[in-house]
C-alpha positions in Angstrom: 126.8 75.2 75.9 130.1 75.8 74.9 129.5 79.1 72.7 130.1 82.6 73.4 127.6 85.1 71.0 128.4 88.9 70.7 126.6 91.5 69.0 128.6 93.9 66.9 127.5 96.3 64.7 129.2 94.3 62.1 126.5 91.3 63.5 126.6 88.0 65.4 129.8 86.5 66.3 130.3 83.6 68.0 133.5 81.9 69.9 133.8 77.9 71.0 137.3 78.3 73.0 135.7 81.3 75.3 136.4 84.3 73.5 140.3 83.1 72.3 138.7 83.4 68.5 135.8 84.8 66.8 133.5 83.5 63.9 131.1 84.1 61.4 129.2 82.0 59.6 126.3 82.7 57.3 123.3 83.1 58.7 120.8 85.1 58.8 122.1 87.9 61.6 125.6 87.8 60.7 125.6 90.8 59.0 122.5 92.4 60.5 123.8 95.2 63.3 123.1 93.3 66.8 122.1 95.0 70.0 120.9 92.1 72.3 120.8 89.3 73.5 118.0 87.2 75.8 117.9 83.6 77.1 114.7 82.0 77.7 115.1 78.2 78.7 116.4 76.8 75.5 115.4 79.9 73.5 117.8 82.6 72.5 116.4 85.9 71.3 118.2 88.5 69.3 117.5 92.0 69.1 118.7 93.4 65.5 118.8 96.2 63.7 116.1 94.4 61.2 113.8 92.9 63.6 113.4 90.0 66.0 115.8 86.7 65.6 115.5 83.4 67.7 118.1 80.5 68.0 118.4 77.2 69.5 121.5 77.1 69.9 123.4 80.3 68.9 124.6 79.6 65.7 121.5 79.3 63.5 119.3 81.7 63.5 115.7 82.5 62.3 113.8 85.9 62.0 111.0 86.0 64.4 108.1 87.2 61.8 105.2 89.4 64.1 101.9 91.9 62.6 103.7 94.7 63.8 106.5 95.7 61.5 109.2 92.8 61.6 111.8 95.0 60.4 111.8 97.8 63.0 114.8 97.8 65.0 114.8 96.3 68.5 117.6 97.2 70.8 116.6 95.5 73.6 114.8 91.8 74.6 113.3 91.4 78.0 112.1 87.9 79.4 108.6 87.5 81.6 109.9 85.2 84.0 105.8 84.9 85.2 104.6 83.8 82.2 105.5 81.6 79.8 106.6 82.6 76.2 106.3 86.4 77.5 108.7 88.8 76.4 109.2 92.7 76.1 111.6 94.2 73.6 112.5 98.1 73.0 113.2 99.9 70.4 112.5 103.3 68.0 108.7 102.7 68.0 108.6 102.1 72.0 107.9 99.0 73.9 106.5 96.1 72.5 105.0 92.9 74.1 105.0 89.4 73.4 102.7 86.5 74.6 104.1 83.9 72.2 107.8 83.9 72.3 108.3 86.8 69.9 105.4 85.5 66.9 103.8 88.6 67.6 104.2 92.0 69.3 101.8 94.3 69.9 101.9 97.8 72.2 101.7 96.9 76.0 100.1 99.9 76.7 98.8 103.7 75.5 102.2 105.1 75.9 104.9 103.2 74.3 107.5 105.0 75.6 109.3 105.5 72.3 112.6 105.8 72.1 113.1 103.2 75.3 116.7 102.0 75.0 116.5 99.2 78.1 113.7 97.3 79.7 114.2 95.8 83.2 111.8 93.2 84.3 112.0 93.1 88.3 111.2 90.5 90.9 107.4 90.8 90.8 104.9 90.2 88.2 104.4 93.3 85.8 107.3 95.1 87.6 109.0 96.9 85.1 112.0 99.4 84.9 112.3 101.3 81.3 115.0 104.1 80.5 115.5 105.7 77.0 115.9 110.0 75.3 112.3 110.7 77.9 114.3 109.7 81.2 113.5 106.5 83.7 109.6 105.3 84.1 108.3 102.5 86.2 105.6 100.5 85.4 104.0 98.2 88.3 101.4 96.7 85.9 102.7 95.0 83.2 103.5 97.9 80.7 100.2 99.3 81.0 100.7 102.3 82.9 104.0 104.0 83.5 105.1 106.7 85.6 108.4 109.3 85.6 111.4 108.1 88.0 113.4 111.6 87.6 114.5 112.0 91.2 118.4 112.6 91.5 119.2 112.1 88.3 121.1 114.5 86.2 119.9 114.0 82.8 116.4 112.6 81.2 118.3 110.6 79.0 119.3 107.3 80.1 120.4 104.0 78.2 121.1 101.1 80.5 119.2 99.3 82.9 121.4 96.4 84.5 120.5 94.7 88.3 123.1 93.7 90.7 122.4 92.1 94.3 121.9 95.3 95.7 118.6 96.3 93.2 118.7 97.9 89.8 121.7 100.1 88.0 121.1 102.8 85.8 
């Protein structure tokens, strides 16, 4: 609505005349090293490198306290479009899930995948894309159970997932 938010490693910026100038106020993740960024209806999610942060509106934000260490660092913040409040996010520890909008986060599955760097959510339910230092894994249940996608590519390592309108980019 009007606001423009980048992560730096310096923190959260934001812009109101689309990028022309750049802000900071204080809050709490405008010194906090930002990775990410995910919209969820009116909810924005931030992925820091102290933890969880959600905003209404971009500008203020609030850290997202959850059991599981709130101050691990979380590089990437995936939406479940099938279920409401669900959310993945990625980080050192592996991939976490969320059934209540970031409140808590617990391990999806057995393997956690550390070290996962993005998370892809795909068109069906549970289908999930995850790439990080161990290479590219798929998961068609829901983070439970993943398995290696190694064919053609040249290194395990891998840090991006993005999708375009032909399918997923790595």
């Amino acid at each position: 609505r009007g606001v423009i938010i980048a992560g730096t490693p310096n923190g959260r910026r934001f812009s109101k005349d689309e990028g022309l100038t750049w802000h900071s106020n204080l809050d709490p993740i405008s010194r906090i090293e930002t990775f990410d960024f995910a919209v969820d209806g009116d909810r924005i999610y931030a992925g820091t490198a102290e933890g969880l942060f959600l905003s209404k509106d971009g500008l203020s934000w609030a850290k997202l306290l959850s059991r599981y260490d709130s101050d691990v660092p979380i590089w990437n913040v995936a939406i479940d479009r099938h279920w409401d409040g669900g959310l993945w996010v990625t980080g050192p520890v592996g991939i976490l899930r969320s059934d209540d909008g970031g409140e808590q986060l617990r391990a999806a599955g057995r393997n956690m995948l550390a070290g996962t760097r993005s998370l892809l959510p795909l068109s069906s339910p549970g289908h999930l894309l995850a790439a990080g230092v161990d290479g590219v894994w798929e998961s068609r249940d829901g983070g439970m159970r993943w398995r290696p996608i190694v064919n053609g590519l040249p290194s395990p390592s891998n840090h991006w997932l993005g999708q375009d309108q032909n399918g997923p980019v790595l």
